[in-house]
N, CA, C and O atoms as CSV, one atom per row, in Angstrom:
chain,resi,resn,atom,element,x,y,z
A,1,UNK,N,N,58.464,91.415,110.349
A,1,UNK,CA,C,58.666,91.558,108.918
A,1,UNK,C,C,58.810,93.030,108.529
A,1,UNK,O,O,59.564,93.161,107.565
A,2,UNK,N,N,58.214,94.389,109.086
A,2,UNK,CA,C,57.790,95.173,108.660
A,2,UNK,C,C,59.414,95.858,109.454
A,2,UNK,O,O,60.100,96.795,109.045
A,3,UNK,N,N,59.532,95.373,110.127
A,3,UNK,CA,C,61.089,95.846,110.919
A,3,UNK,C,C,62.440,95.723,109.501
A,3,UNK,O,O,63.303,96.455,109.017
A,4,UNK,N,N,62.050,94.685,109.355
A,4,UNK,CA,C,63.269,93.643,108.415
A,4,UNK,C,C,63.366,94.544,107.415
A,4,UNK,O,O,64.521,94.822,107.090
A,5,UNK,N,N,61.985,95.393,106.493
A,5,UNK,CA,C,61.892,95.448,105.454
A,5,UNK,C,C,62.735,97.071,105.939
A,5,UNK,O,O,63.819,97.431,105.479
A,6,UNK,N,N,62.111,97.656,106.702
A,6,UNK,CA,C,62.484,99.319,107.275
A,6,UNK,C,C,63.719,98.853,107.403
A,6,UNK,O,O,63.993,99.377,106.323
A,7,UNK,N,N,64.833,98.302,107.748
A,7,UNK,CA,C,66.111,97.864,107.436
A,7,UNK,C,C,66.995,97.954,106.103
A,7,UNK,O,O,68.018,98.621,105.952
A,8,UNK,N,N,66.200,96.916,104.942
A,8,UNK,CA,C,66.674,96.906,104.260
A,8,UNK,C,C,66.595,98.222,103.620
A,8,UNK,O,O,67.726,98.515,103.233
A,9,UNK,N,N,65.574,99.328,103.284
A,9,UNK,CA,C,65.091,100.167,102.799
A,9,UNK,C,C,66.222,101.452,103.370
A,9,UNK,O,O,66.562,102.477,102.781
A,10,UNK,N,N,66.579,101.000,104.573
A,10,UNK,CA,C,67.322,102.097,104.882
A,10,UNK,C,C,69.165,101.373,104.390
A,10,UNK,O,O,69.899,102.324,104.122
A,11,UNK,N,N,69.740,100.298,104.287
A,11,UNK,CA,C,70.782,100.039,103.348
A,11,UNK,C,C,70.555,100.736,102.266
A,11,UNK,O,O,71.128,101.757,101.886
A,12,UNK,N,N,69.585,100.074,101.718
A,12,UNK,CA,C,69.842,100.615,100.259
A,12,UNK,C,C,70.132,101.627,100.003
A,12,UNK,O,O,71.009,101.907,99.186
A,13,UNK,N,N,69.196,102.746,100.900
A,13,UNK,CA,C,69.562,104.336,100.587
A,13,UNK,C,C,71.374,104.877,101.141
A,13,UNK,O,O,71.932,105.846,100.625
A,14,UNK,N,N,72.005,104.040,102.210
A,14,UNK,CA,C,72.776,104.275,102.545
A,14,UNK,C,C,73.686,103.593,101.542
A,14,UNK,O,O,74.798,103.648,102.069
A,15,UNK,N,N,73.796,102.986,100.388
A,15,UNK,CA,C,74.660,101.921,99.327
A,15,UNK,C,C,74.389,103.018,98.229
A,15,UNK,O,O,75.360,103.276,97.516
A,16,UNK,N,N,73.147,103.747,97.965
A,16,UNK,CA,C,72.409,104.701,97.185
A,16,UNK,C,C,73.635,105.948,97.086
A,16,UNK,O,O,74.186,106.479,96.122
A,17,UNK,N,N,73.746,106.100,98.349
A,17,UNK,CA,C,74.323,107.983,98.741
A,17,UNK,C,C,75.670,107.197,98.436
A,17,UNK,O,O,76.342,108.229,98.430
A,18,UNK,N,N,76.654,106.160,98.167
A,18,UNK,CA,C,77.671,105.974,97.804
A,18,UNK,C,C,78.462,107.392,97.248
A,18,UNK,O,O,77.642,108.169,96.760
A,19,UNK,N,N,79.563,107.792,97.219
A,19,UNK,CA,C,80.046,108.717,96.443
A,19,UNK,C,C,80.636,108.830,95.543
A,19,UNK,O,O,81.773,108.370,95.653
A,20,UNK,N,N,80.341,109.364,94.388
A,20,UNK,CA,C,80.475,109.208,92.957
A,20,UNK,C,C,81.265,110.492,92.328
A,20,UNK,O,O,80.854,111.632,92.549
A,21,UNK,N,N,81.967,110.341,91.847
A,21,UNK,CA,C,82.545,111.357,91.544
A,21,UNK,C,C,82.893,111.731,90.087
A,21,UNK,O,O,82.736,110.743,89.371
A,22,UNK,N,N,83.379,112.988,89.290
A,22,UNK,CA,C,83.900,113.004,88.032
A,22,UNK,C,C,84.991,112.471,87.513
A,22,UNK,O,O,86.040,113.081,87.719
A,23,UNK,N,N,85.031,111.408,86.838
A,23,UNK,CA,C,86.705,111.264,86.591
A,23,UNK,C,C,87.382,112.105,86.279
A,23,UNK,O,O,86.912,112.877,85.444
A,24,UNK,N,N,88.832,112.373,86.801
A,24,UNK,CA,C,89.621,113.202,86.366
A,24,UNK,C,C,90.523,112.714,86.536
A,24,UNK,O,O,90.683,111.868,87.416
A,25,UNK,N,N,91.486,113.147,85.653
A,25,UNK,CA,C,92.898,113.074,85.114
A,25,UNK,C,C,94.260,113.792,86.488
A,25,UNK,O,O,94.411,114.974,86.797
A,26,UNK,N,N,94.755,113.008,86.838
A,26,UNK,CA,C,95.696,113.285,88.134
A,26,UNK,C,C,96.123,114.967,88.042
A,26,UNK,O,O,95.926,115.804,88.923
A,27,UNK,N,N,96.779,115.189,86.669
A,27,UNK,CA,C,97.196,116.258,86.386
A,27,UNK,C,C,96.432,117.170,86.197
A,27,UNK,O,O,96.826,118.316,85.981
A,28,UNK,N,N,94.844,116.732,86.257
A,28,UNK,CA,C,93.907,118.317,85.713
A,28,UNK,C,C,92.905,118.163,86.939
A,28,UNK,O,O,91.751,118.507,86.680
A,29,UNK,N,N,93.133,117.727,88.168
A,29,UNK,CA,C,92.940,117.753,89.843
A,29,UNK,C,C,92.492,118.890,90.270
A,29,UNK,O,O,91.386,119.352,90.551
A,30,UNK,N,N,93.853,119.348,90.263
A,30,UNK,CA,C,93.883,121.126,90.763
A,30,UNK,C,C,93.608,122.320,89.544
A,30,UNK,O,O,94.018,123.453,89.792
A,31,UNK,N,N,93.039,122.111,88.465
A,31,UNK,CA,C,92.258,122.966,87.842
A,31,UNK,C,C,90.823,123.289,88.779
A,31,UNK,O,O,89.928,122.678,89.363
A,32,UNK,N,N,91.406,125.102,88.401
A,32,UNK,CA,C,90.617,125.706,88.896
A,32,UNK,C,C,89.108,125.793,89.011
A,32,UNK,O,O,88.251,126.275,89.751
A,33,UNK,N,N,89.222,125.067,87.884
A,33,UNK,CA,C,87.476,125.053,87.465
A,33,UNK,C,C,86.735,123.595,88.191
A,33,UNK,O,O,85.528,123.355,88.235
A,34,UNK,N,N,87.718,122.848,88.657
A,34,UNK,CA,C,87.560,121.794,89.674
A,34,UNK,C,C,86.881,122.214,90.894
A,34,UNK,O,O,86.384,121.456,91.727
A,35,UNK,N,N,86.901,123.333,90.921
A,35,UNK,CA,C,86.622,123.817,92.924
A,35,UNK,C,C,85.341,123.090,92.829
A,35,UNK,O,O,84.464,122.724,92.047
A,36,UNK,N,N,85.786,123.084,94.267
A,36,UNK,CA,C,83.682,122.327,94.997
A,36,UNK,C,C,83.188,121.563,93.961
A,36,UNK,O,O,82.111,121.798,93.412
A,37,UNK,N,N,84.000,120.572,93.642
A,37,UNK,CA,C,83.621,119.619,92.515
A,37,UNK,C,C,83.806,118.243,93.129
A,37,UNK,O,O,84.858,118.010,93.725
A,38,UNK,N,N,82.580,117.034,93.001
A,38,UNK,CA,C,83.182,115.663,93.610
A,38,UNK,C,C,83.712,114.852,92.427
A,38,UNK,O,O,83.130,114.375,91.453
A,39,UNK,N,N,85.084,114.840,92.835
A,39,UNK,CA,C,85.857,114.147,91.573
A,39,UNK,C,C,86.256,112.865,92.076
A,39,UNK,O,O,85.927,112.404,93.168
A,40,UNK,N,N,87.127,112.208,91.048
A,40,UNK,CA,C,87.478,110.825,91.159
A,40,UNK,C,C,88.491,110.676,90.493
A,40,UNK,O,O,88.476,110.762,89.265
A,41,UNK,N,N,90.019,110.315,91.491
A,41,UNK,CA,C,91.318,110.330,90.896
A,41,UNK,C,C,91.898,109.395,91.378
A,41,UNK,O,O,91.752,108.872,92.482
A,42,UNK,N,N,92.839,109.067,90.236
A,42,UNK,CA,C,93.693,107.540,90.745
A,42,UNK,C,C,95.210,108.218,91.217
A,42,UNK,O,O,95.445,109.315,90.709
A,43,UNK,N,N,96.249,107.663,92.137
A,43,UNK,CA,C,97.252,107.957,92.043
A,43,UNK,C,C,97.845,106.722,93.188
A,43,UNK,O,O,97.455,105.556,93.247
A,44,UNK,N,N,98.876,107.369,94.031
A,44,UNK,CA,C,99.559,106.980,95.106
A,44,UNK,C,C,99.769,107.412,96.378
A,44,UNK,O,O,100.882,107.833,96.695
A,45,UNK,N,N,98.853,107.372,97.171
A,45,UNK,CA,C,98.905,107.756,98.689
A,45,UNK,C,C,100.269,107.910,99.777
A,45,UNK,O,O,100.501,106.991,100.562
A,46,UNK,N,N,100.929,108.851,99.753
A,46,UNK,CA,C,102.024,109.296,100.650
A,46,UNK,C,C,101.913,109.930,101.896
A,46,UNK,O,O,101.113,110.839,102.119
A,47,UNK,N,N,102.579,109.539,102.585
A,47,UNK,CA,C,102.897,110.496,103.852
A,47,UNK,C,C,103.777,111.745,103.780
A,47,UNK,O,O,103.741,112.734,104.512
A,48,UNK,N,N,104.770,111.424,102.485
A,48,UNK,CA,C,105.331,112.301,101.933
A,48,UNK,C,C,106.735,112.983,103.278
A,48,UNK,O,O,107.282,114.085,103.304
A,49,UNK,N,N,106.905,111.822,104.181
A,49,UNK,CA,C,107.401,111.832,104.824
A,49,UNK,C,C,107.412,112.445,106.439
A,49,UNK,O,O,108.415,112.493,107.152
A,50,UNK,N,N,106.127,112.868,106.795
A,50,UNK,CA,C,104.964,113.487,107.842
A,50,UNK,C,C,103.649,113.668,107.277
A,50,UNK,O,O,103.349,113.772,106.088
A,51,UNK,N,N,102.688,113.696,108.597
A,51,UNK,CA,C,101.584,114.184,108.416
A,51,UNK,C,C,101.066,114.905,109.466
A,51,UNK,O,O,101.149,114.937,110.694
A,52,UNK,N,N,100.630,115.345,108.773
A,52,UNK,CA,C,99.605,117.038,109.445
A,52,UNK,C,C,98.158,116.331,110.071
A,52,UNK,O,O,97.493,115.838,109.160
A,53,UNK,N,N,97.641,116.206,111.198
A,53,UNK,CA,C,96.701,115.330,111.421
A,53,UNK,C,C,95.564,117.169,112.165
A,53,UNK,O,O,96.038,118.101,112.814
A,54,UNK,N,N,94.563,117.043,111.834
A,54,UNK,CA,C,93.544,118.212,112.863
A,54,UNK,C,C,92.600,117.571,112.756
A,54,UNK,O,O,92.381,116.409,112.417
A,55,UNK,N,N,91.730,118.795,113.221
A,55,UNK,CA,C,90.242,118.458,113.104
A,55,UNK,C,C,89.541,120.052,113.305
A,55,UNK,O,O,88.643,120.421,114.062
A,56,UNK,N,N,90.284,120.747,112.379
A,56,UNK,CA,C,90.082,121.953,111.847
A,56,UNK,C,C,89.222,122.502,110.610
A,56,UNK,O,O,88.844,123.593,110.184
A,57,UNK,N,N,89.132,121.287,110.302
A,57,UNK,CA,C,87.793,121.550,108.946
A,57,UNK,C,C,86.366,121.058,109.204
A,57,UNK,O,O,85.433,121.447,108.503
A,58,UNK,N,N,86.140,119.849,110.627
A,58,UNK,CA,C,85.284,120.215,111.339
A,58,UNK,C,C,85.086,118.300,111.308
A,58,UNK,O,O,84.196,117.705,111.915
A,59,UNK,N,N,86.055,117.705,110.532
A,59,UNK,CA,C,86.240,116.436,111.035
A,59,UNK,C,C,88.018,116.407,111.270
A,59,UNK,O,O,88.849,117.156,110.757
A,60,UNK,N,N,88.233,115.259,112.231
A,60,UNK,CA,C,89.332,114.816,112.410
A,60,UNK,C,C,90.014,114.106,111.322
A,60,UNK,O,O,89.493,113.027,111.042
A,61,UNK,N,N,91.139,114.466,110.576
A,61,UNK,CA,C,91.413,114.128,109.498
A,61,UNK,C,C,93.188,114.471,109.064
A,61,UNK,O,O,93.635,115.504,109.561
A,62,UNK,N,N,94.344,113.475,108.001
A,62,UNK,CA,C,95.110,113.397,108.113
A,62,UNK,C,C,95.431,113.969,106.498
A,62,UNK,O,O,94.781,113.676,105.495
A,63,UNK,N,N,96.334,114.646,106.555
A,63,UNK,CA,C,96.855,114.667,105.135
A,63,UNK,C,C,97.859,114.649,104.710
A,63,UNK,O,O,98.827,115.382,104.915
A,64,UNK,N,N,97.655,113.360,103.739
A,64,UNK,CA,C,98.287,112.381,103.012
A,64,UNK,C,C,98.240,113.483,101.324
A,64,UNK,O,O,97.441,114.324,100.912
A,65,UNK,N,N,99.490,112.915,100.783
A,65,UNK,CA,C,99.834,113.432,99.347
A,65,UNK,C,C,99.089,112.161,98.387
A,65,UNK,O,O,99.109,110.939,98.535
A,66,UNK,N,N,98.430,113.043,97.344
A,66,UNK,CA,C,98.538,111.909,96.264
A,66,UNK,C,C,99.305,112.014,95.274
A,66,UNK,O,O,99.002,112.944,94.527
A,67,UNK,N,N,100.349,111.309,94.922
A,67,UNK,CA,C,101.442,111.297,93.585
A,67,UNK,C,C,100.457,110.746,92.573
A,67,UNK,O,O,99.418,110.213,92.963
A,68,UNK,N,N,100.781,110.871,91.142
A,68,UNK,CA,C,100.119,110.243,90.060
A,68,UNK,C,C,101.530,108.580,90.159
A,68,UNK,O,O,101.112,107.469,89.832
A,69,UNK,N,N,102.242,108.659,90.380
A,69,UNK,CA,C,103.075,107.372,90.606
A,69,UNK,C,C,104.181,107.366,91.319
A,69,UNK,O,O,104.833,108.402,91.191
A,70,UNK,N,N,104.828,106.220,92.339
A,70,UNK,CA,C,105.447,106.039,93.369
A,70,UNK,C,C,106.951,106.836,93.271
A,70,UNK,O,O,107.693,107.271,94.151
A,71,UNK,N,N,107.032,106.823,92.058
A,71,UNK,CA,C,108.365,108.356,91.557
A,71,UNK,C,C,108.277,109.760,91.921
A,71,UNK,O,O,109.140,110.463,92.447
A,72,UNK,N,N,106.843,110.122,91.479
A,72,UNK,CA,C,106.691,111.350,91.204
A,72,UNK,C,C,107.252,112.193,92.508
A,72,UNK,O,O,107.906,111.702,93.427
A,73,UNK,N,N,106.976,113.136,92.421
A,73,UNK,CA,C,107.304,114.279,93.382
A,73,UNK,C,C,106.175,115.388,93.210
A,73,UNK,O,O,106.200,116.433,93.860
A,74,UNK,N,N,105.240,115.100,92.338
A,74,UNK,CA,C,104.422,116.463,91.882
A,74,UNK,C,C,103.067,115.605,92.777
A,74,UNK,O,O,102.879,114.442,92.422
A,75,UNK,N,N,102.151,116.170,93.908
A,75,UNK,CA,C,101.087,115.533,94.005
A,75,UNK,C,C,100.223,116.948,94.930
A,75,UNK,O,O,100.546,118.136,94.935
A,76,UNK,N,N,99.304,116.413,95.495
A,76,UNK,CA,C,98.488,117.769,96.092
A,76,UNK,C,C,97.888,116.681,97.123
A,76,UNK,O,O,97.731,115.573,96.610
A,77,UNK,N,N,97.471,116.808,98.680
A,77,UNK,CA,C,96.802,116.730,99.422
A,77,UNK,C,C,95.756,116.206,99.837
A,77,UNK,O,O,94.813,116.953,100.098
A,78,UNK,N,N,95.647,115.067,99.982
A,78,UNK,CA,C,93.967,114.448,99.890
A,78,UNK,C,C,94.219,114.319,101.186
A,78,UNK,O,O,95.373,114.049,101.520
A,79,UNK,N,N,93.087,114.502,102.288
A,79,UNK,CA,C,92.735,114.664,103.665
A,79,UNK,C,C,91.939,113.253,103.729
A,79,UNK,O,O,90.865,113.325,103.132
A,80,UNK,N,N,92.162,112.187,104.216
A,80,UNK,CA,C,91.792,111.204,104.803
A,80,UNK,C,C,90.825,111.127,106.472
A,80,UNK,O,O,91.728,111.362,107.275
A,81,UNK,N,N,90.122,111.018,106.922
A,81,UNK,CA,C,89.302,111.123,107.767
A,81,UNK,C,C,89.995,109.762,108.543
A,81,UNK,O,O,90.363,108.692,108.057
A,82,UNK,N,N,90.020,110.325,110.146
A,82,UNK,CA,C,90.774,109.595,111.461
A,82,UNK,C,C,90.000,108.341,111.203
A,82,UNK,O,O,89.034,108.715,110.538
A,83,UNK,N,N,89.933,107.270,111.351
A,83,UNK,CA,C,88.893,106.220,112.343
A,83,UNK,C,C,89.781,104.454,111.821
A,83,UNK,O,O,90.908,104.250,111.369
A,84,UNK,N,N,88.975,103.768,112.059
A,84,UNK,CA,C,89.022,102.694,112.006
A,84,UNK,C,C,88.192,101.627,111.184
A,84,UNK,O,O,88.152,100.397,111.211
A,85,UNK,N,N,87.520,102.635,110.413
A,85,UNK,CA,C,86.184,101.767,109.628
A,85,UNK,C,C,86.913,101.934,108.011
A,85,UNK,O,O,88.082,102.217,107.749
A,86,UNK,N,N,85.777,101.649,107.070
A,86,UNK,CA,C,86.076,101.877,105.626
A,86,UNK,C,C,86.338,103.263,105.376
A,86,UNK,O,O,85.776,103.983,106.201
A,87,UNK,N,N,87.130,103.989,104.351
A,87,UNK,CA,C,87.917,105.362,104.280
A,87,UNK,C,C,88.033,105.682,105.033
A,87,UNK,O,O,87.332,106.669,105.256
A,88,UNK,N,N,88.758,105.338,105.909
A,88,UNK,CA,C,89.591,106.210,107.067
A,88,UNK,C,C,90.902,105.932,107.342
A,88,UNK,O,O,91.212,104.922,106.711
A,89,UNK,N,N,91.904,106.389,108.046
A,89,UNK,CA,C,93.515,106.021,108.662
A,89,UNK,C,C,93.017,105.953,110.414
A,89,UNK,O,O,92.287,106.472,111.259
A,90,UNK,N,N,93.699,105.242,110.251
A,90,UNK,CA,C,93.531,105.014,111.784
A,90,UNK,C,C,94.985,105.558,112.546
A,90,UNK,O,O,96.181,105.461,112.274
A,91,UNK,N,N,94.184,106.183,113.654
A,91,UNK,CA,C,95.258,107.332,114.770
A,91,UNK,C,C,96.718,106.962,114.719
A,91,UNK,O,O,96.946,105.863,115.226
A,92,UNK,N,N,97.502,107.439,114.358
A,92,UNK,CA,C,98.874,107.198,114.510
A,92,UNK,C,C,99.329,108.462,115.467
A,92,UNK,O,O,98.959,109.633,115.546
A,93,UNK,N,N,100.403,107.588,116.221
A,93,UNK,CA,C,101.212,108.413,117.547
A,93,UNK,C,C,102.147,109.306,116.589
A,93,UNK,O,O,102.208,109.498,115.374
A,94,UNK,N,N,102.823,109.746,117.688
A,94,UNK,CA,C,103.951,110.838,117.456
A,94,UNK,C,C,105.074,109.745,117.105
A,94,UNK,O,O,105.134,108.769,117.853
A,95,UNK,N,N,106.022,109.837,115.962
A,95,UNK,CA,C,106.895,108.920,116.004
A,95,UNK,C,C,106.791,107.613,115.530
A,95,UNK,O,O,107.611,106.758,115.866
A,96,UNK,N,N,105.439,107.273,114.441
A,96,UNK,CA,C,105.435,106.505,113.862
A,96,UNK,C,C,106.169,106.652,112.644
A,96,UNK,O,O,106.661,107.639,112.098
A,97,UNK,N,N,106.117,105.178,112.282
A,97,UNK,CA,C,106.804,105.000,111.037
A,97,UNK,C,C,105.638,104.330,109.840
A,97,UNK,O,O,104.464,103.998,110.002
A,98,UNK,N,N,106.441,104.300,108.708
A,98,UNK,CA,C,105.290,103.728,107.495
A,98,UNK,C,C,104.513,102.409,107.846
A,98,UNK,O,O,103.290,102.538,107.787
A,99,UNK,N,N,104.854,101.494,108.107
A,99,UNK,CA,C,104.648,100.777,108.622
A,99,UNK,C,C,103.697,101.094,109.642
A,99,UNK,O,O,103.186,99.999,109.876
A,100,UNK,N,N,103.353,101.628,110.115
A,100,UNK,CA,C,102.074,101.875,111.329
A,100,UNK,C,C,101.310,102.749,110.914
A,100,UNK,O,O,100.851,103.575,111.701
A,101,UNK,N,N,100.929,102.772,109.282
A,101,UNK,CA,C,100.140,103.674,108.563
A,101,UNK,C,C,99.290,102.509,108.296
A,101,UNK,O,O,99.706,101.582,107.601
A,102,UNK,N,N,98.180,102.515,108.790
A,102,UNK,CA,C,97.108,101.753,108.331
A,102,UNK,C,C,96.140,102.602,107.746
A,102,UNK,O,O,95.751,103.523,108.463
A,103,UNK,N,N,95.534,102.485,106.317
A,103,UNK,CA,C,94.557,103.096,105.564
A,103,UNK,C,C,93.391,102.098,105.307
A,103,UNK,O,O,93.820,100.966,105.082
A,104,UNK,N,N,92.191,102.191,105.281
A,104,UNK,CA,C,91.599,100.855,105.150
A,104,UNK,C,C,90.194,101.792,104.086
A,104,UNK,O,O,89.519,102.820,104.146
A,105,UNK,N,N,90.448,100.299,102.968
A,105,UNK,CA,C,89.412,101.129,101.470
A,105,UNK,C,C,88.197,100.561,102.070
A,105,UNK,O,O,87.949,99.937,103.102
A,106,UNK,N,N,87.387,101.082,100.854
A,106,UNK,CA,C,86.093,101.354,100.859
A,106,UNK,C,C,85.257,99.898,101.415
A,106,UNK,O,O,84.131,99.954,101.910
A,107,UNK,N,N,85.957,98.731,101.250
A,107,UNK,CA,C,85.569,97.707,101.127
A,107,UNK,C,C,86.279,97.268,103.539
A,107,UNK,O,O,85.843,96.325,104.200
A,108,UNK,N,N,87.224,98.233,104.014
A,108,UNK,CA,C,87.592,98.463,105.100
A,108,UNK,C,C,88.760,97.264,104.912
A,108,UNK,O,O,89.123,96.591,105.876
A,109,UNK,N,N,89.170,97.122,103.892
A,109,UNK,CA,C,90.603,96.620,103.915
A,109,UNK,C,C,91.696,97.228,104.478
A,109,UNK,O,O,91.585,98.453,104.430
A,110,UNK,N,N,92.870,96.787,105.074
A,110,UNK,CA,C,93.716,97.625,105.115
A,110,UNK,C,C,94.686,97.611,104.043
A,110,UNK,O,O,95.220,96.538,103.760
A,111,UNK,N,N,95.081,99.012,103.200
A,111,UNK,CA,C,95.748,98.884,102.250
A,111,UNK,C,C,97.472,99.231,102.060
A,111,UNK,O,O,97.785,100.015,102.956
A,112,UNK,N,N,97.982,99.087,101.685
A,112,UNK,CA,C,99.626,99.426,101.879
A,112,UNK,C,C,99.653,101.121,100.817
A,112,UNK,O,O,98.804,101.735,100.170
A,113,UNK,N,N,100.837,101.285,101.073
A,113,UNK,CA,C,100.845,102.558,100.412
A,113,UNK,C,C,101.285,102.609,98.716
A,113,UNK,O,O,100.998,103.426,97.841
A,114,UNK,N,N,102.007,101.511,98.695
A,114,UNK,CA,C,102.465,100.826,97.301
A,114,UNK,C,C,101.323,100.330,96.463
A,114,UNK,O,O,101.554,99.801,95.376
A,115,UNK,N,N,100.223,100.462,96.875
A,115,UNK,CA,C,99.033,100.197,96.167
A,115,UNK,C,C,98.072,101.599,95.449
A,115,UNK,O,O,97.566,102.567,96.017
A,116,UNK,N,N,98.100,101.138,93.729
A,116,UNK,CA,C,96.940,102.507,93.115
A,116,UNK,C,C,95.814,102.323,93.661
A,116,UNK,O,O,95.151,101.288,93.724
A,117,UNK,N,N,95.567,103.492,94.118
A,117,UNK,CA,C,94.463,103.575,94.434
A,117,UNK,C,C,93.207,104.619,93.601
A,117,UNK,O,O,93.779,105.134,92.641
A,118,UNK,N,N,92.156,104.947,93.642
A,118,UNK,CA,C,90.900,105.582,93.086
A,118,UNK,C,C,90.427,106.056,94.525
A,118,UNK,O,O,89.938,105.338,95.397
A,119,UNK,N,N,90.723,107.664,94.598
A,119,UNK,CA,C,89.780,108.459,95.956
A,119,UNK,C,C,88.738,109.318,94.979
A,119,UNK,O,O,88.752,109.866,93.877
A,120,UNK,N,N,87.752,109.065,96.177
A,120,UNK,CA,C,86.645,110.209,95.333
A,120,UNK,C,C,86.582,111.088,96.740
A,120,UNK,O,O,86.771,110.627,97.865
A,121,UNK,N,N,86.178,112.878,96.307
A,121,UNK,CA,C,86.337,113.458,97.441
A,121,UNK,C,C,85.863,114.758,96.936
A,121,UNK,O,O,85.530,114.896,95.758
A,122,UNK,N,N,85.830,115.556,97.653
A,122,UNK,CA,C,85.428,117.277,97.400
A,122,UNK,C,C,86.807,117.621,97.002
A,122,UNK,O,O,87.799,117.272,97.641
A,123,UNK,N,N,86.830,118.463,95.697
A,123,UNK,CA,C,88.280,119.064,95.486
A,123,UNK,C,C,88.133,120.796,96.325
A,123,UNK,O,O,86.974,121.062,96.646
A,124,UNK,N,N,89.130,121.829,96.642
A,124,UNK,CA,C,88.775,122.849,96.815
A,124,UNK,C,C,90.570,123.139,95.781
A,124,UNK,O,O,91.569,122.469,95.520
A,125,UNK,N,N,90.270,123.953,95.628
A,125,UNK,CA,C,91.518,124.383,94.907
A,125,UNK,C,C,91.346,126.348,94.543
A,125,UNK,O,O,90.426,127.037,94.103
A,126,UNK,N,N,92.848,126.662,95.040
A,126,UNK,CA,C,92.535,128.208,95.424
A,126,UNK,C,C,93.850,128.730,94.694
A,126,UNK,O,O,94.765,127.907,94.681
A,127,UNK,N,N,94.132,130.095,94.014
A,127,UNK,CA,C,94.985,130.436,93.703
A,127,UNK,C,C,95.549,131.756,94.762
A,127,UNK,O,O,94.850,132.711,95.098
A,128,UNK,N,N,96.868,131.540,95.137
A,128,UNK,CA,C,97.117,132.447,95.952
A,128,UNK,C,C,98.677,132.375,95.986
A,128,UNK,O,O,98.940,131.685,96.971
A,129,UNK,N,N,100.037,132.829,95.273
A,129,UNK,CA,C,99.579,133.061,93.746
A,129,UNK,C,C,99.837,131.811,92.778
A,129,UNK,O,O,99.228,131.620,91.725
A,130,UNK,N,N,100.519,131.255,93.139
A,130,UNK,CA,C,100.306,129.639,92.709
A,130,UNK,C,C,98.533,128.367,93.294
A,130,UNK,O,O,97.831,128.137,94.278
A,131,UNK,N,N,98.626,128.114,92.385
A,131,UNK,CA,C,97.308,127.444,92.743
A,131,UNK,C,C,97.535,126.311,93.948
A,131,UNK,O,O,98.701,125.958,94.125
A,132,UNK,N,N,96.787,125.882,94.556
A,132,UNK,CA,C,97.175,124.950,95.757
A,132,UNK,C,C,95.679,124.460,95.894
A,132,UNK,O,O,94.808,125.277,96.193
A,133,UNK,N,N,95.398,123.228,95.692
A,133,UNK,CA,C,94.266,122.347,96.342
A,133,UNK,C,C,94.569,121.467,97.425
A,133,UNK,O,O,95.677,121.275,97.925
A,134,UNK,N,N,93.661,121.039,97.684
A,134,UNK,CA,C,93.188,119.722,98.373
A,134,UNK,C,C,91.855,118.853,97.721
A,134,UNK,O,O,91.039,119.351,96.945
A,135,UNK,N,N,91.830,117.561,98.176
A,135,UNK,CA,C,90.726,117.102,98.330
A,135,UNK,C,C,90.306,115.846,99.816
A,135,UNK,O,O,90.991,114.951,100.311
A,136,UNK,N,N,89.255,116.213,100.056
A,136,UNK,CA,C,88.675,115.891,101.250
A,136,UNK,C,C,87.895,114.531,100.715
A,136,UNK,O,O,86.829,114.510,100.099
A,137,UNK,N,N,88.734,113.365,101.125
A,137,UNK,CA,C,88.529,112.131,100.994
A,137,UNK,C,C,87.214,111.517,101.595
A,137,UNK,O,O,86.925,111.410,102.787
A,138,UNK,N,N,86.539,111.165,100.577
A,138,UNK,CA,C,85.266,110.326,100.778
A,138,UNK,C,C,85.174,108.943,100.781
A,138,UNK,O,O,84.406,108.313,101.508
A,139,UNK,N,N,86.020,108.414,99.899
A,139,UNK,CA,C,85.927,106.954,99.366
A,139,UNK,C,C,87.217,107.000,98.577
A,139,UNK,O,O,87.663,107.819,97.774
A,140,UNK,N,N,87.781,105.589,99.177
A,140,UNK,CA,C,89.506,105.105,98.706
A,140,UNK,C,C,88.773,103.156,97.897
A,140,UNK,O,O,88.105,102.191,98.269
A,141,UNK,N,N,89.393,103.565,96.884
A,141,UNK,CA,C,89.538,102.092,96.363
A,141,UNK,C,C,90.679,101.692,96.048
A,141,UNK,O,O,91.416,102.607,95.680
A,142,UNK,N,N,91.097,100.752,96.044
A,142,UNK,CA,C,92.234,99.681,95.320
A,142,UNK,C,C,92.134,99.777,93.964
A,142,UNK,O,O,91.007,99.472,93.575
A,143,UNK,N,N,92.894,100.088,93.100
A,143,UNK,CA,C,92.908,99.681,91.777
A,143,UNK,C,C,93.786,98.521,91.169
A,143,UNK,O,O,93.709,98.252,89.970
């Protein structure tokens, strides 16, 4: 019993640390005053026609564009984390196509790219001399 309960006690805290973020507005993302901020933005997940995959920020991780809609052309960088579980993309080869983009939300669905989504994530956003962010993907939902 005393096992069962040290179980549940440790879910909860792990359902607890969920990541929560500020809502923000697609277009006010990369405001500066955003830096090192955990926000929460809806848009459209792109490959944007390649992706940049490392593990230079100290996880293995892919970056994907977010458009505010499947038109746009204006979006900034959300870094998706490698794997196979909930928020992550799973490893794609050299020479894939859209179609072999598997993203899987919070819930470890796999989601298509034609789907709004809600990422919450660390923004960093730097001016040098145009401003340029990212955000480092924590949690992908379906909207």
């Amino acid at each position: 019993m005393k096992n069962i309960i040290s179980i549940l006690l440790i879910l909860f805290s792990i359902s607890a640390c969920s990541p929560k973020g500020i809502p923000t507005d697609h277009s006010k993302a990369c405001d500066l005053e955003n830096n090192d901020q955990v926000i929460e933005v809806s848009g459209y997940l792109s490959d944007d026609g390649s992706l940049y995959c490392s593990n230079t920020s100290g996880r293995y991780e892919c970056g994907f564009k977010l458009f505010d809609d499947l038109q746009s052309k204006k979006g900034f960088s959300a870094d998706i984390q490698v794997g196979s579980s909930s928020n992550s993309v799973e490893k794609l080869e050299s020479g894939y196509s859209a179609k072999d983009i598997k993203i899987h939300d919070d819930n470890g669905n796999i989601i298509s790219l034609d789907k709004k989504v809600t990422v919450t994530g660390k923004i960093r956003t730097v001016k040098e001399p145009d401003v340029v962010c990212y955000l480092k993907v924590r949690k992908i939902e379906v909207k």
